[in-house]
C-alpha positions in Angstrom: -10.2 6.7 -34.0 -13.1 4.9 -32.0 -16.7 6.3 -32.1 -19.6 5.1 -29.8 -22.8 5.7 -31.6 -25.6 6.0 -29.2 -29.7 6.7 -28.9 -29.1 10.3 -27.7 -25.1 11.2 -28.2 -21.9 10.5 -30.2 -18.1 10.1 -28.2 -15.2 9.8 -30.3 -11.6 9.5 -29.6 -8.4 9.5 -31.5 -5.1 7.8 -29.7 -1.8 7.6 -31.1 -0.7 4.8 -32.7 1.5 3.0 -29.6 -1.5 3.2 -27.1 -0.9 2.8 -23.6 -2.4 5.3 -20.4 -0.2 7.8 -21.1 -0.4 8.0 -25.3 -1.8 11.7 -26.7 -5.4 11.5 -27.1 -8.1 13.9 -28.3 -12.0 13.5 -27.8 -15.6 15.0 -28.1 -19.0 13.8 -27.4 -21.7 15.7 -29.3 -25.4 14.9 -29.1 -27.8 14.1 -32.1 -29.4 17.5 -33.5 -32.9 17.8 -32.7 -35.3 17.6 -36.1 -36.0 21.0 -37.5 -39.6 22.0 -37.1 -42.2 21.9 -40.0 -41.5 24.5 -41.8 -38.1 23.6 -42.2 -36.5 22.1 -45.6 -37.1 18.0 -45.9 -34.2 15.9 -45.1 -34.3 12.1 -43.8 -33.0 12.1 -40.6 -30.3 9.4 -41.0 -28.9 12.6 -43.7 -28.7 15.0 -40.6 -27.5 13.0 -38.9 -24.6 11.9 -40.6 -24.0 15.0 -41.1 -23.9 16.2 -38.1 -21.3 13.4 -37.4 -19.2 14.6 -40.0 -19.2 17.7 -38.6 -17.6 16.5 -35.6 -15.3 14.2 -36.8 -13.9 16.7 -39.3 -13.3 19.1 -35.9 -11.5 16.0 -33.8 -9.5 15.3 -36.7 -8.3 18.9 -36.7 -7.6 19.2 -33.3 -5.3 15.8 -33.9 -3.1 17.4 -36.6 -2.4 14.3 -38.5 -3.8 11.4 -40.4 -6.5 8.7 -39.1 -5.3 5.5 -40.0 -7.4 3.2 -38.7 -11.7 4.1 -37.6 -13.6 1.4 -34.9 -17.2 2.1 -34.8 -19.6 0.7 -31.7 -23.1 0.4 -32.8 -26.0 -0.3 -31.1 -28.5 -0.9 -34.6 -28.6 -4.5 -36.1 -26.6 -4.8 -39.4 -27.0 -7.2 -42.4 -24.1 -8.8 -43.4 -23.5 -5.9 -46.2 -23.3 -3.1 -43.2 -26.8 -2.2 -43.6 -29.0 -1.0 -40.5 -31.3 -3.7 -40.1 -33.4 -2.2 -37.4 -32.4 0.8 -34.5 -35.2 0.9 -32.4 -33.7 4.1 -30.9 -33.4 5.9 -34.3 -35.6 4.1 -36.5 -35.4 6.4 -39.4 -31.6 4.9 -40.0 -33.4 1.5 -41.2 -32.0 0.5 -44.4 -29.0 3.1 -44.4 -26.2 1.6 -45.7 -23.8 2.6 -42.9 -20.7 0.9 -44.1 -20.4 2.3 -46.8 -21.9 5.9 -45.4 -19.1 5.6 -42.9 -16.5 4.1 -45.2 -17.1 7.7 -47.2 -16.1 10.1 -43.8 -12.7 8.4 -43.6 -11.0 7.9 -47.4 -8.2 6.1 -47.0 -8.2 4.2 -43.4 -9.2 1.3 -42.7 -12.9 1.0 -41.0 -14.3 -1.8 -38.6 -18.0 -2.0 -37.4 -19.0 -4.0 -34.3 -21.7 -4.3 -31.9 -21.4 -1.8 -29.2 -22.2 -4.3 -26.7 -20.0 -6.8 -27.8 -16.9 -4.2 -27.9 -17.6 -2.8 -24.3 -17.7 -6.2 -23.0 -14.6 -6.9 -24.7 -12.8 -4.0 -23.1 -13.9 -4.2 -19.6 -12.8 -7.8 -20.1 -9.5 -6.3 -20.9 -9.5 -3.7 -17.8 -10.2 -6.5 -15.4 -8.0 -9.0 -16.3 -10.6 -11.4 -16.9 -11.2 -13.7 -19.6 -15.4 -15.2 -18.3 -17.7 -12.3 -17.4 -21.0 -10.7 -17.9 -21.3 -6.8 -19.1 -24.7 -4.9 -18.8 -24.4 -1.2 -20.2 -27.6 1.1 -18.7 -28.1 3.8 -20.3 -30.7 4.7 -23.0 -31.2 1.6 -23.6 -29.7 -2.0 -22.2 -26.6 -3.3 -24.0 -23.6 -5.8 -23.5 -22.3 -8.9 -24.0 -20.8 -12.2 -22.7 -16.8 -13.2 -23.1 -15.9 -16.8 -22.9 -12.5 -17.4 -22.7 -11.3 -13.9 -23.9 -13.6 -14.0 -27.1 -17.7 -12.5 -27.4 -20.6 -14.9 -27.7 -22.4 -15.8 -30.2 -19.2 -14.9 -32.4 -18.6 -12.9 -35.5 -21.1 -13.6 -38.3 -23.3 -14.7 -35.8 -25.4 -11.6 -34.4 -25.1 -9.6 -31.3 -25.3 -11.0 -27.1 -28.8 -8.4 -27.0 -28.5 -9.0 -23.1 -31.2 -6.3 -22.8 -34.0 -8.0 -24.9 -34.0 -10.6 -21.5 -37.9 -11.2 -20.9 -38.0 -11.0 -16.9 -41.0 -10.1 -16.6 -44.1 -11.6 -19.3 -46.7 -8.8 -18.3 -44.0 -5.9 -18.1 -43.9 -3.0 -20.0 -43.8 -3.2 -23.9 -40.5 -2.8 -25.2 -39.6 -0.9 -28.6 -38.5 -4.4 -30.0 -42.0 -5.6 -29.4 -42.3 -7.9 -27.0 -43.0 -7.2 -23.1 -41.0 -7.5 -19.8 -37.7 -7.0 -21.7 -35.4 -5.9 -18.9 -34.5 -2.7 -21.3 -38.6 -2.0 -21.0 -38.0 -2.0 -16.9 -34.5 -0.9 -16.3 -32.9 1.3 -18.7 -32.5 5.3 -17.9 -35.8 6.5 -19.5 -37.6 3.1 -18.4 -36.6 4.5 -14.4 -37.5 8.0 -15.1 -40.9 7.1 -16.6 -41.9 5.3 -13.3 -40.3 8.0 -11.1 -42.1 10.5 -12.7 -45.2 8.4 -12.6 -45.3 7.9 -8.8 -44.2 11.4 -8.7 -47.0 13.0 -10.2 -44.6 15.3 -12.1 -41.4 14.9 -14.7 -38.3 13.8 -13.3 -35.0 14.6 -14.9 -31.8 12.0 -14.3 -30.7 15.1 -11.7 -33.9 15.0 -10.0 -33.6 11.4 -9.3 -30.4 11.3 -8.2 -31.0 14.2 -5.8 -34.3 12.4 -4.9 -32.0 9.0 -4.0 -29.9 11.3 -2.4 -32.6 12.9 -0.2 -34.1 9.6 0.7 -37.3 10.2 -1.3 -39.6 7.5 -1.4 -40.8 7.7 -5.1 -37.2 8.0 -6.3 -35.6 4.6 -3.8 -39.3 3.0 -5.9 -38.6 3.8 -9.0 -34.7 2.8 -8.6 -35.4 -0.3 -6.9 -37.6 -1.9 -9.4 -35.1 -1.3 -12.0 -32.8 -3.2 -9.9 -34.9 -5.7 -9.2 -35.1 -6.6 -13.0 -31.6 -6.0 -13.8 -31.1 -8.9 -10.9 -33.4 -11.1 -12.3 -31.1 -10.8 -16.3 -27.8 -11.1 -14.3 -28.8 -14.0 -12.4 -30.4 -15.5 -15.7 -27.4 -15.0 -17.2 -24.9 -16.7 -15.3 -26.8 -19.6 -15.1 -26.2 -20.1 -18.4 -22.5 -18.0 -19.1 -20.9 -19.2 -15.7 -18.6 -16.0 -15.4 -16.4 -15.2 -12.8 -17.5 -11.5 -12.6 -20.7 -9.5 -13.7 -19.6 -5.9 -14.4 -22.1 -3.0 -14.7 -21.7 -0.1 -16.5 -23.4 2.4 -19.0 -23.9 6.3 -18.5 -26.8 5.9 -16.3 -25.7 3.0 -13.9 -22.4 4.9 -13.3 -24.2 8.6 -12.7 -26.8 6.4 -9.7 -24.6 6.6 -6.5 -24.9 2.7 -4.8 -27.1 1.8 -7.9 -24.6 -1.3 -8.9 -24.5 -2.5 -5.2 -28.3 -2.5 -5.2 -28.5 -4.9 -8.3 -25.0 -7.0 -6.4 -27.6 -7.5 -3.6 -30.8 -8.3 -5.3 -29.2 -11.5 -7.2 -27.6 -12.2 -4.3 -31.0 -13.0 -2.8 -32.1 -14.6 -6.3 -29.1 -17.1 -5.6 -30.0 -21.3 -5.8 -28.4 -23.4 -3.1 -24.8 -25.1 -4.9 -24.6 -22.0 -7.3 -23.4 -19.0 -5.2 -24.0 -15.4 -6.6 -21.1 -14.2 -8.8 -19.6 -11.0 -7.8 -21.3 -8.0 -9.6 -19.1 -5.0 -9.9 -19.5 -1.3 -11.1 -17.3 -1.2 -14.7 -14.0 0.4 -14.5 -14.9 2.2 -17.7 -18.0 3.6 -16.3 -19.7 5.1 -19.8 -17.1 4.7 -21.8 -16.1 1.1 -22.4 -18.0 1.1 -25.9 -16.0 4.2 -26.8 -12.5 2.3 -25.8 -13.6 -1.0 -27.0 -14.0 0.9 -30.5 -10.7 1.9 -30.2 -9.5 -1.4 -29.4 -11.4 -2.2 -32.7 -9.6 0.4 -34.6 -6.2 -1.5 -33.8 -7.3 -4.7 -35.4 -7.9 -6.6 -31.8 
């Protein structure tokens, strides 16, 4: 089984042991339960929500019909080296859960990896492609993904996380909910965009309302998008000055959903390009949302 833990939803999928495109497969994505109102009985929200994910898994299992042997988990939180959440700036009330051993509990028996979500959907996309130096960005609630050198992640195991989307591109940017400002995750993630749409707008603007705004030729929406471009450009140029891949992939739930929104960031750090370093080719991700999800799997098998 592989499980993508994100911000606002869950996926999980369970393949047969042999793998391959045409293996049986099951899955589900389920969003996080919103917190009960006031009145409601007192539970930490890390208890919820865990439950709420054993909710799930218990139905997916179910609809498999046999045993889970083997559970890879993509996570977006920082962990100690005990499995602890260090920090998720997206659910903050998970701080000092022990998720290891939390998770460890919802599968008796198999075996259970943990890795960073970023790090595993690079890794898979890596696989996809056939290539062993590239760049993945994941937009989507936030900014995730990682860097593979010769077929492996950087930094490394027991090292920390590639956080690609804590990039300062910008000093006097928007703050970011690590901190700091200008993070390219403050100026070009999904709810980064849809807070400036809505803001030269005048009014809210759902994902659907931007992308039929792009579609329409709106001016506020081609702003909003372009600026988020502009940053991601200025992170993927940044980072193949130092990586040197052969390919920049771009992926995530909210990248894949913007029709000619990958193209636009291709473009931009094409422009950004030095004379004796020629842009590297940026590409949509074959995965589109999923490659966390897959690269969990890929976890569950020990790779």
């Amino acid at each position: 089984m592989g499980i993508d833990v994100g911000g606002t939803k869950v996926a999980l999928r369970i393949e047969g042991a042999g793998g391959g495109e045409g293996a049986r497969a099951v899955g589900s994505v389920f969003r996080w339960p919103t917190p009960p109102g006031p009145s409601a009985p007192h539970r930490p929200d890390s208890v919820r929500d865990l439950a709420a994910l054993a909710r799930q898994v218990e139905v997916l299992r179910t609809e498999w019909g046999g045993p889970v042997e083997a559970v890879g988990i993509a996570m977006p939180a920082t962990l100690d080296g005990t499995g602890r959440v260090v920090t998720w700036p997206g659910r903050p009330h998970w701080a000092g859960l022990g998720l290891s051993e939390e998770l460890r509990g919802l599968f008796p028996g198999a075996a259970v990896r943990v890795a960073d979500d970023g790090d595993l959907a690079a890794l898979a996309e890596a696989d996809r492609a056939g290539c062993r130096d590239l760049v993945y960005l994941g937009v989507g609630t936030g900014i995730g993904g990682g860097i593979v050198v010769d077929g492996r992640p950087i930094p490394g195991p027991g090292r920390g996380s590639c956080e690609v989307g804590h990039i300062v591109v910008d000093r006097a940017g928007e703050r970011c909910d690590c901190g700091r400002r200008g993070c390219v995750q403050a100026l070009a993630s999904g709810p980064a965009t849809l807070r400036r749409a809505s803001g030269l707008l005048g009014l809210p603007v759902s994902f659907e309302g931007l992308r039929d705004g792009l579609a329409a030729g709106a001016d506020w929406a081609a702003s909003a998008v372009e600026e988020s471009g502009e940053a991601l450009a200025a992170a993927v140029v940044g980072l193949c000055e130092l990586a040197r891949p052969e390919l920049v992939l771009i992926g995530g739930g909210f990248a894949a959903g913007l029709p000619g929104f990958v193209q636009l960031v291709g473009e931009r750090a094409g422009r950004l390009a030095r004379p004796g370093a020629p842009p590297v080719p940026v590409r949509p991700a074959a995965l589109g949302g999923l490659s966390s999800l897959y690269g969990a799997v890929s976890l569950a098998r020990g790779r």
